[in-house]
C-alpha positions in Angstrom: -10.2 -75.6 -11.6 -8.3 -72.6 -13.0 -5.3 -70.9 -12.4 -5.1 -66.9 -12.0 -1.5 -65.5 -13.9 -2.3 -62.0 -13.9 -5.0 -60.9 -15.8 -5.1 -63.9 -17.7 -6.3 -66.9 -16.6 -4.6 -69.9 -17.3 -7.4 -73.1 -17.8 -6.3 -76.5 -16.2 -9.3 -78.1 -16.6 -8.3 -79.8 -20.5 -5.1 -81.6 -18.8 -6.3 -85.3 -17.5 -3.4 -87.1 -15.6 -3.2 -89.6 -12.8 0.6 -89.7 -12.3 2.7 -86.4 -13.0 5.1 -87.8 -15.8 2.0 -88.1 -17.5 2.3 -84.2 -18.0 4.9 -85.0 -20.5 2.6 -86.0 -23.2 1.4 -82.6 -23.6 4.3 -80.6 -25.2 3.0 -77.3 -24.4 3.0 -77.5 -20.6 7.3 -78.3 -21.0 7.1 -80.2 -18.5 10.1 -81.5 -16.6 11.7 -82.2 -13.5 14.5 -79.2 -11.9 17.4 -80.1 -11.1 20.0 -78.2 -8.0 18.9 -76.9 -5.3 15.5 -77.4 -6.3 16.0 -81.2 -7.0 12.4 -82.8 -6.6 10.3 -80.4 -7.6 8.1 -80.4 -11.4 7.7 -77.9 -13.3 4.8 -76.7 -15.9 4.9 -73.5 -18.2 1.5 -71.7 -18.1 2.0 -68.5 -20.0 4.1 -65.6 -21.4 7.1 -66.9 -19.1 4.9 -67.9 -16.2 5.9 -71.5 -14.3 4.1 -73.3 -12.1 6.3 -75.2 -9.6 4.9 -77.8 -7.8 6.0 -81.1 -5.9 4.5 -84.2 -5.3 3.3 -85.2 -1.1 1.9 -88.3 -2.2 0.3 -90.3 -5.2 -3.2 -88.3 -4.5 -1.6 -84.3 -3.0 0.6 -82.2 -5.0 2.0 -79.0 -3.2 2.1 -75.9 -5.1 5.4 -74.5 -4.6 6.2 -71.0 -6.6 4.2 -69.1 -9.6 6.5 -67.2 -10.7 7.9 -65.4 -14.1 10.8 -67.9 -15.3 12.5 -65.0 -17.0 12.3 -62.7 -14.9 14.9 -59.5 -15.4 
């Protein structure tokens, strides 16, 4: 499993979870929960201000929300 950003690619495949919090024990993904209007939804860094945003459907499904640059100007 990979994910594209770009021209990089971004690999997935070292990060071994079974529950999403789990995702906090690597500091380099800062992961974390938002907050507002987007209350519910995780989010993991993946490179040069790219975000993944995801949120959970059930213990076994997570739904990909936005890929987006964070910082966007």
């Amino acid at each position: 499993m990979g994910i594209r950003c770009g021209a990089q690619v971004c690999s997935a495949d070292q990060y071994s979870v079974r529950h999403a919090d789990e995702l906090g024990t690597y500091p380099e993904l800062d992961y974390h929960l938002l907050k507002g209007d987007r209350k519910g939804q995780h989010v993991v860094k993946l490179s040069k201000g790219m975000r993944l945003i995801f949120t959970l459907r059930d213990e076994n499904t997570a739904l990909i929300e936005e890929v987006s640059k964070h910082y966007e100007n």
